[in-house]
N, C-alpha and C positions, 0 to 999 in steps of 0.2 A: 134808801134814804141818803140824799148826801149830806155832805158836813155840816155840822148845826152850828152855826156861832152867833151865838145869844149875844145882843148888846140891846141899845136904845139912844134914840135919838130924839131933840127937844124942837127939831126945824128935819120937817122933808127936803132930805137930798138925795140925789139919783145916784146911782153908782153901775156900775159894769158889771156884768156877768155875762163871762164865759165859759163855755163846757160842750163836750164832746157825746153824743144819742149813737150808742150800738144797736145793732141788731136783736140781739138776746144776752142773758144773764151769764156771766162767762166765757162771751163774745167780746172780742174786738174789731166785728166787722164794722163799717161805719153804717149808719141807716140817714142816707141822704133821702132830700127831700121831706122830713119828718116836721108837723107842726108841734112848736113846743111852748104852751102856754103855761101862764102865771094867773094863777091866782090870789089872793091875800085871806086872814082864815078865817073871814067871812065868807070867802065866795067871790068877793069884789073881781072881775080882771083888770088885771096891770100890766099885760102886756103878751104880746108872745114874738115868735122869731120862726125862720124854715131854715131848716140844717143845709149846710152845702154839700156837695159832693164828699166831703172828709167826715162828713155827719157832726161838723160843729156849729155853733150859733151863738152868737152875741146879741144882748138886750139890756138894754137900762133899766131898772128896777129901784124905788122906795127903798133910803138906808134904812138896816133894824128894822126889819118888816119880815113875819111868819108868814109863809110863803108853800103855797103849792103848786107841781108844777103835772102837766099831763101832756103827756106824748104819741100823736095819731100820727097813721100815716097809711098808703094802701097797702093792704095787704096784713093787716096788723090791726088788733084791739087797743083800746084807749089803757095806757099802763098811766099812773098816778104814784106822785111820790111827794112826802116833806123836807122842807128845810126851812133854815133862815138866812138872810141875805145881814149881812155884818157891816160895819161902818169902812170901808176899806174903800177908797175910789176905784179900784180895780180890783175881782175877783174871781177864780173860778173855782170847776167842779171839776174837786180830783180825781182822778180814775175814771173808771165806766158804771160810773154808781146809774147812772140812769140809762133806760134802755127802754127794747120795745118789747110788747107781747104778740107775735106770730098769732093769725086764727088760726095755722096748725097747733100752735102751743096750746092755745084755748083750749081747742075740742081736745086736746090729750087731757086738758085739766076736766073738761067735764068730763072724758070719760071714766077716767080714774076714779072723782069724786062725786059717780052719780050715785043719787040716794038721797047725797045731803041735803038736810031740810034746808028749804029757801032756794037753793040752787037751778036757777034755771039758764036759758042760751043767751038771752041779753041780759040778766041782770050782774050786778058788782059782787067781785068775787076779791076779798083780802084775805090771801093765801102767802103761807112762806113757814121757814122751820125756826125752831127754839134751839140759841146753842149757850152757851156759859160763857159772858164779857168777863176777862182777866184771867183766866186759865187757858194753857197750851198743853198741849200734849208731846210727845218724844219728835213729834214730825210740824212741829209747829201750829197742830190746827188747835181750833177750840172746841174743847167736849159739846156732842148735840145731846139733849133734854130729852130721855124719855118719860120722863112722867110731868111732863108740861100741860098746861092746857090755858085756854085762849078765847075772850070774850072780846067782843064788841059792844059799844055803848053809846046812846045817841046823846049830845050833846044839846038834842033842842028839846026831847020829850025824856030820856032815861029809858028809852027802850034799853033793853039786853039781849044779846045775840050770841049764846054757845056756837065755840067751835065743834066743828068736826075733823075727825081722826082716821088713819089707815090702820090695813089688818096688819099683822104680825113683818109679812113680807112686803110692804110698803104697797103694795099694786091695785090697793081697790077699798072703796070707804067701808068702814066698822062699824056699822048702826050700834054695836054694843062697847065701841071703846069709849073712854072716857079721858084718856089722858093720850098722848102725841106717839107713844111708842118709839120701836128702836129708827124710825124714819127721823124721828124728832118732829114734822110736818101735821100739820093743821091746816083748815081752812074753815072761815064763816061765810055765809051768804046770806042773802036776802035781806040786804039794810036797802032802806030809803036813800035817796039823794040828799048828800048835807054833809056836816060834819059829824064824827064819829071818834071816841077814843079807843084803840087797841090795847087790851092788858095781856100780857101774858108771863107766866110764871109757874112756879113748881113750888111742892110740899119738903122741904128738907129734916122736918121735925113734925112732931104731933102739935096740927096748930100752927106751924112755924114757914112763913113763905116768904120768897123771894120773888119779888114781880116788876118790873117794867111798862110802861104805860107809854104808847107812843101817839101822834095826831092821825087821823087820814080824814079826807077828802074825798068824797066820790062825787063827782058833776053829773048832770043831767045827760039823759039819753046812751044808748047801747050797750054790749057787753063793754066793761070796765075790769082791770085787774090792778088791786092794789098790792104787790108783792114786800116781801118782808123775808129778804135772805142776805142773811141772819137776820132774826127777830133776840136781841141779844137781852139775858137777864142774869143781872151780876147772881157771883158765886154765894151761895148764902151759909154762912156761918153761926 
């Protein structure tokens, strides 16, 4: 997900956006050639752009506008991420927040997480791990969630969509977990094309949760990954 900055405007004006499409999560290779469209959070398109050889791209985009964006390219599944586009004439996207999903990476994900209900080779897969926004640890990361757990929810009917969870040693789905374990990692499948809201969160008391609620988008046709690393949920008190 890259940076959200919430504003609002009373008159459509166009603004800039720039930002840089890697290869994978963790990667700084560039992924030239990559198409990378927008959409608005209806579904509407507003535009898209082809990365250059540095794997960057520029595109004029509606001020104050919720915004999703999806990134094909050969060799690679449709990856899908949110944001919002801010009042700023010029803008980009920091880091390497957005990237591609490899069909080798796919097929590692199905293989891992076959079993999960819903899960099949083209349909949309929003997968990623639970960590804790505002705590660090001795080496600067932020504590991962094991006792997280992660629905999906449709925004046009109210479908609901449990997640699914790995075994103990992270390497293969849990038909009998219920909550993220020591991987911290989830995945839901089997939603419809549309919008969707992501919750996820933990029990820190009897009764007592902490959760987080993010947008995703899934467009029509082929395998789709909506990743979520970090799926972040403040520390609850």
């Amino acid at each position: 997900m890259f940076p959200l900055i919430f504003a609002s405007c009373t008159a459509e004006e166009l603004v800039q956006l720039d930002g840089t499409v890697v290869e994978a999560r963790d990667s700084t290779a560039p992924l030239a050639g990559a198409m990378v469209a927008f959409v608005d959070e209806r579904g509407a398109p507003l535009g898209g752009a082809t990365t250059d050889a540095y794997g960057d791209f520029a595109i004029e985009l509606p001020a104050g506008t919720n915004v999703f964006v999806t990134i094909d390219a050969a060799g690679f599944v449709t990856s899908a991420f949110p944001g919002v586009i801010g009042l700023l004439p010029i803008q980009h996207v920091e880091g390497y927040t957005l990237y591609g999903v490899s069909t080798e990476e796919h097929d590692a994900l199905l293989a891992t997480w076959a079993g999960c209900p819903g899960l099949t080779d083209t349909g949309p897969i929003v997968v990623g791990e639970q960590r804790i926004f505002g705590l660090t640890d001795g080496s600067g990361n932020s504590p991962s969630i094991n006792t997280g757990v992660a629905t999906l929810t449709s925004i046009s009917d109210d479908t609901v969509l449990d997640g699914c969870y790995l075994t103990d040693d992270g390497t293969a789905y849990d038909p009998g977990a219920e909550t993220t374990g020591a991987s911290a990692a989830f995945l839901v499948a089997g939603a419809e094309p549309g919008p969707w809201e992501l919750q996820v969160g933990y029990e820190y008391g009897i009764d007592q949760w902490s959760t987080s609620s993010y947008p995703v988008w899934l467009p029509d046709g082929g395998p789709i990954v909506s990743p979520w690393y970090p799926a972040w949920v403040p520390f609850g008190t």
